[in-house]
C-alpha positions as CSV (number, residue, x, y, z in Angstrom):
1,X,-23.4,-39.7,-32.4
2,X,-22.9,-42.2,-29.6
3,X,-25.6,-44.8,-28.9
4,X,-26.7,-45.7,-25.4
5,X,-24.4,-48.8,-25.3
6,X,-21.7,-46.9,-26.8
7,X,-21.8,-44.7,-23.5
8,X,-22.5,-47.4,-21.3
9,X,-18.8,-49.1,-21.8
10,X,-17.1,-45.6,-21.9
11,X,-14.7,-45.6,-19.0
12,X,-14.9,-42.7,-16.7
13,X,-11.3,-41.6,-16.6
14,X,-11.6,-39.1,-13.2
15,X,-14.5,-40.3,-11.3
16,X,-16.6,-36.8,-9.5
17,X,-19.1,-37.5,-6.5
18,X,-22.3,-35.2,-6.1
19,X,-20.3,-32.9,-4.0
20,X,-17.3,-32.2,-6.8
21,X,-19.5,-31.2,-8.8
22,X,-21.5,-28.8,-6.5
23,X,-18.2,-27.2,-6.1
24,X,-17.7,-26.9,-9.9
25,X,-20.8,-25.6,-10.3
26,X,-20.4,-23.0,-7.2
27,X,-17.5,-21.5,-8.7
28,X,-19.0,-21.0,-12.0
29,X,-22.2,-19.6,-10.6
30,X,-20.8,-17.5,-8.1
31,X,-21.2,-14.0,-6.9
32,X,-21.7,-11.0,-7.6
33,X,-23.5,-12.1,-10.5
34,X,-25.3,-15.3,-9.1
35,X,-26.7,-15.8,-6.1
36,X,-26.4,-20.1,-5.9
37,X,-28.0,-22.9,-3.9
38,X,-27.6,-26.5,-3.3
39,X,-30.2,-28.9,-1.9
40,X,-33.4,-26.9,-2.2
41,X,-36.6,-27.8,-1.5
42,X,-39.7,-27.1,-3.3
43,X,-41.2,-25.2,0.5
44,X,-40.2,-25.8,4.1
45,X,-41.6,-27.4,6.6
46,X,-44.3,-30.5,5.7
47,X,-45.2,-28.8,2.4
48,X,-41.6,-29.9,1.7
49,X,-42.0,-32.6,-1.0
50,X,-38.8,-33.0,-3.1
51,X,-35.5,-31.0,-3.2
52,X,-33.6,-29.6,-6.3
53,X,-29.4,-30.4,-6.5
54,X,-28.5,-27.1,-6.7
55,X,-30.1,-23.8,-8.1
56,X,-28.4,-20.2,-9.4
57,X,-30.4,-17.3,-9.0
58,X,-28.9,-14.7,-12.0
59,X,-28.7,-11.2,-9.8
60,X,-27.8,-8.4,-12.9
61,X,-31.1,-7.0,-14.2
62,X,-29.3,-7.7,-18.2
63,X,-29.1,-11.6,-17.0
64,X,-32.5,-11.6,-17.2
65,X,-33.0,-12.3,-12.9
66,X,-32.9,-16.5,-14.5
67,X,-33.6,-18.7,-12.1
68,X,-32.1,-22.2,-13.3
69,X,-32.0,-25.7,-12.1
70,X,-29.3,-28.5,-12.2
71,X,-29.7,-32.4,-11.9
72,X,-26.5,-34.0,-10.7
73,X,-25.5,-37.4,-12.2
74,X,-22.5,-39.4,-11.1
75,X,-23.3,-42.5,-12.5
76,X,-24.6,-43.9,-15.4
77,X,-27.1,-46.1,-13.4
78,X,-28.2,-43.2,-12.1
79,X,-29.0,-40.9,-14.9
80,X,-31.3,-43.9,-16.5
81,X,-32.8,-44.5,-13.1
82,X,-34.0,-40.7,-13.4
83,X,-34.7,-41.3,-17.2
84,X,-37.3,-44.1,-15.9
85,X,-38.8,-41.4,-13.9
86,X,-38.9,-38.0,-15.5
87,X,-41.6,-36.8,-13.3
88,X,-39.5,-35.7,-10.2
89,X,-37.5,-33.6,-12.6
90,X,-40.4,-32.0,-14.3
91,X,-41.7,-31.3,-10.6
92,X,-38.6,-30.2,-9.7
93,X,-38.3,-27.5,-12.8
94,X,-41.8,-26.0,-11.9
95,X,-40.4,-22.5,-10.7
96,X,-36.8,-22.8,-13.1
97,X,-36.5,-20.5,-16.1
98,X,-34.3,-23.5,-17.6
99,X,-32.8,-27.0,-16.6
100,X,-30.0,-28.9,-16.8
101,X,-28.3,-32.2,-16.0
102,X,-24.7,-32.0,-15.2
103,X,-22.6,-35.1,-15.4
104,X,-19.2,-36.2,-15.9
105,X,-17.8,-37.5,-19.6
106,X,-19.7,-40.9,-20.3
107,X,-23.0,-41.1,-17.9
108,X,-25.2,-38.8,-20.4
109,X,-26.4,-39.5,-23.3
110,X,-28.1,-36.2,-24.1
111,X,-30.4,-37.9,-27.0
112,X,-32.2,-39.5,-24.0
113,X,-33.2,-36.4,-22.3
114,X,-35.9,-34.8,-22.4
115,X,-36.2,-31.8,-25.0
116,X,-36.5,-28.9,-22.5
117,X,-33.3,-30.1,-20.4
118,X,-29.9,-28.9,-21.3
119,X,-26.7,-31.0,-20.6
120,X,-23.4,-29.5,-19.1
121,X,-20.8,-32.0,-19.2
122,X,-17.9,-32.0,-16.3
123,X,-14.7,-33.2,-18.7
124,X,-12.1,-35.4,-16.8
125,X,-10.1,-31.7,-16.2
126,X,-12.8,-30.3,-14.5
127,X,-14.2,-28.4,-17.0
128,X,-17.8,-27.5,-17.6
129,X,-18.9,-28.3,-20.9
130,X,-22.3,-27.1,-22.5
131,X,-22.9,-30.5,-24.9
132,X,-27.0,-29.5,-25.6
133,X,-28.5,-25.9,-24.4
134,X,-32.0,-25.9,-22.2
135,X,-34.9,-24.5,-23.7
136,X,-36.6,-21.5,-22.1
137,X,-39.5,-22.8,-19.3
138,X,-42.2,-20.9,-18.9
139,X,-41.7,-20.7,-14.7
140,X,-44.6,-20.7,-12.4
141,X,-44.8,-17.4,-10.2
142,X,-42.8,-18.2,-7.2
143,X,-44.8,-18.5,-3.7
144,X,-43.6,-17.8,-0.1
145,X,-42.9,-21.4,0.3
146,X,-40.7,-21.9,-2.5
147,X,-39.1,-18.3,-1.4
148,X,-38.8,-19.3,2.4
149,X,-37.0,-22.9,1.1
150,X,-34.4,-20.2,-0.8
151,X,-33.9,-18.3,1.9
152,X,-33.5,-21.0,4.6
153,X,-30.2,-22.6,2.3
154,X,-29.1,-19.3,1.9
155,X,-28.9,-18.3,6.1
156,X,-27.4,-21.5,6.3
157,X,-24.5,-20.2,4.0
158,X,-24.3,-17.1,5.8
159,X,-22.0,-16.2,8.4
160,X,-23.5,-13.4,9.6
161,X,-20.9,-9.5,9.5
162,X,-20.4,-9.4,13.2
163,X,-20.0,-13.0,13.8
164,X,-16.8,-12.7,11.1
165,X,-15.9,-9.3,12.7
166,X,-15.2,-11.5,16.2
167,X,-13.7,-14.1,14.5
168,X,-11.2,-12.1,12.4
169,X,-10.8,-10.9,16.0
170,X,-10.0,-14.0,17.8
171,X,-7.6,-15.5,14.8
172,X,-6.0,-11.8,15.2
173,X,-5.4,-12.2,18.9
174,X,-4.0,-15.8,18.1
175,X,-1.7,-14.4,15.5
176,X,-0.5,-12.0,18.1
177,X,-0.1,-14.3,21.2
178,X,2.0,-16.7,19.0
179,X,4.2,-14.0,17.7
180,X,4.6,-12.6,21.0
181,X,5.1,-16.6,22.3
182,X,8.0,-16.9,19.6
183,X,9.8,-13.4,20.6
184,X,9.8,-14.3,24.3
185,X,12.0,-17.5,22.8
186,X,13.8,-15.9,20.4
187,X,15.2,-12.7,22.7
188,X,15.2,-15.0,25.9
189,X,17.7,-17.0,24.2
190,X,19.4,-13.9,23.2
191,X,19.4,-12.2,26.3
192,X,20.5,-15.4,27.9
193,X,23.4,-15.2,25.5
194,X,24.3,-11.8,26.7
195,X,24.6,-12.5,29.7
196,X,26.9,-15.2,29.4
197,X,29.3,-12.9,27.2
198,X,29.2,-10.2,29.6
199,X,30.1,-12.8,32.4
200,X,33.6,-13.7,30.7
201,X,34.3,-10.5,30.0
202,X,34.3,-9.9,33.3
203,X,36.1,-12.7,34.7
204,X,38.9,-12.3,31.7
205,X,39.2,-8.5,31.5
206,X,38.5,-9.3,28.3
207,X,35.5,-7.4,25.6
208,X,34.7,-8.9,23.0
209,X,32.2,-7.0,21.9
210,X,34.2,-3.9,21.4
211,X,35.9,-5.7,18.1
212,X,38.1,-8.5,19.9
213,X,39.7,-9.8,16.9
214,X,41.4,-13.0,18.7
215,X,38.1,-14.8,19.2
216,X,39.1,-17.4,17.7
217,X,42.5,-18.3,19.1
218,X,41.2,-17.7,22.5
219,X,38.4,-20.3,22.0
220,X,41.0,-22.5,20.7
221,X,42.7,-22.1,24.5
222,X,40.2,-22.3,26.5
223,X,38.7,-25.5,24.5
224,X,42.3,-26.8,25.1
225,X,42.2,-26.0,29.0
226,X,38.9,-27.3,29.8
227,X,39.9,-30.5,28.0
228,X,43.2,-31.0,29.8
229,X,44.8,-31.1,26.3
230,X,47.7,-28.8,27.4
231,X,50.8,-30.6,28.2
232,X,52.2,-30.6,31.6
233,X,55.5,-28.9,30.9
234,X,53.3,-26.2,29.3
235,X,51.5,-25.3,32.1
236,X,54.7,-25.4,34.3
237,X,56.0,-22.6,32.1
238,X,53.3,-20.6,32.2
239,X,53.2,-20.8,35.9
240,X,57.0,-20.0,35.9
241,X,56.5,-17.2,33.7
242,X,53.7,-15.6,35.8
243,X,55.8,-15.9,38.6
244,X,58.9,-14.1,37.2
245,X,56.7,-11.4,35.9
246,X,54.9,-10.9,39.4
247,X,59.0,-10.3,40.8
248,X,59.3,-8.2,38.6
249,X,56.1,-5.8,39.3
250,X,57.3,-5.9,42.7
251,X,60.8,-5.0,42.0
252,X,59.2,-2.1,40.3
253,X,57.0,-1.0,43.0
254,X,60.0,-1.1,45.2
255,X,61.5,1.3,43.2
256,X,58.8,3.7,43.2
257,X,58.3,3.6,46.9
258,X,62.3,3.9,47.6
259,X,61.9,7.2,44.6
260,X,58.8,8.7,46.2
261,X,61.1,8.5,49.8
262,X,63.9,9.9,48.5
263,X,61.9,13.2,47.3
């Protein structure tokens, strides 16, 4: 059994704030079976004296419809400050069919609590660790003002069906722009692309997309031509050859006209 001092120089390995464990607690008490709470008040309005950390309301009829109470301790400081003080807890526990402090690894030390209280212990992995059970309370009969404070923190939850309807709406219509946005970049770049290929085809009486297999020597040309990387005496060739083939068409044609006269 630890003592008091014992606990007091334990170091906390993972150190949890209020909130942490509100969320720890949230997923272990969560729907459909519970209905939980955090931050309720005993009634609303100036009747409003002292609030509870957090509260799960059991919601299957063979749970028993338990209504149960948790204290959150970060600090060791803290849970002996409350210890000094047990009053706002037994307050607090007036409508609770059972109560608990939850704390993380070295802040409780659950021989100082009170005999009705139970202890859950948050371990440095997050897990929730029953280390003494609460007794059964014998709850008041809950009042409209202690109902009223349980409904208020649960509206506050609540995001009501048609509100999510509109917004599952709206994220929808932003999905849709976006893709729509991307597409329009996507096929104008394409389409831009086209145009350009349909462009040289024209100019060079050659298609390319009807299977041109010398793609890649004819890019290898014109890279060469619009570089100026073809020598001189090249060229002059080329010229010379175009210019002996276009004699010879004409020769040809010549041909075909004296033929045709001749007939």
């Amino acid at each position: 059994m630890q003592t008091s001092m014992e606990v007091g120089k334990q170091k906390q390995a993972t150190k949890y704030t209020a909130l942490d464990i509100k969320k720890l607690l949230r997923q272990r008490y969560s729907e459909p079976e519970f209905a939980f709470f955090t931050e309720v008040g005993n009634a609303t309005g100036i009747k409003q004296s002292r609030y509870i950390d957090a509260i799960s309301y059991s919601l299957y009829p063979s749970a028993g419809h338990l209504i149960e109470g948790y204290e959150i301790k970060v600090s060791r400081s803290d849970f002996l400050h409350e210890m000094d003080n047990p009053q706002k807890g037994i307050e607090s526990m007036e409508f609770c069919d059972r109560y608990w402090v939850v704390a993380p690894k070295g802040v409780v030390v659950k021989e100082e609590l009170p005999p009705e209280w139970g202890y859950i212990e948050v371990s440095d992995a997050g897990k929730m660790i029953r280390r003494k059970q609460a007794h059964r309370l014998s709850p008041k009969t809950l009042d409209k003002s202690f109902i009223a404070a349980l409904l208020r923190r649960a509206t506050e939850g609540t995001i009501p069906k048609d509100q999510v309807k509109e917004m599952r709406k709206e994220i929808y219509e932003q999905a849709e722009a976006e893709m729509k946005r991307r597409n329009m970049a996507k096929f104008g770049s394409f389409e831009e692309l086209k145009q350009k290929v349909e462009d040289f085809e024209s100019a060079s009486g050659v298609e390319i997309a009807r299977g041109w297999k010398a793609g890649k020597e004819a890019g290898v040309v014109v890279k060469m031509i619009l570089e100026n990387k073809i020598p001189d005496y090249q060229i002059s060739n080329m010229i010379e050859n175009l210019h002996s083939l276009e004699k010879g068409i004409r020769a040809v044609q010549k041909m075909q006209n004296t033929l045709y006269k001749s007939q």
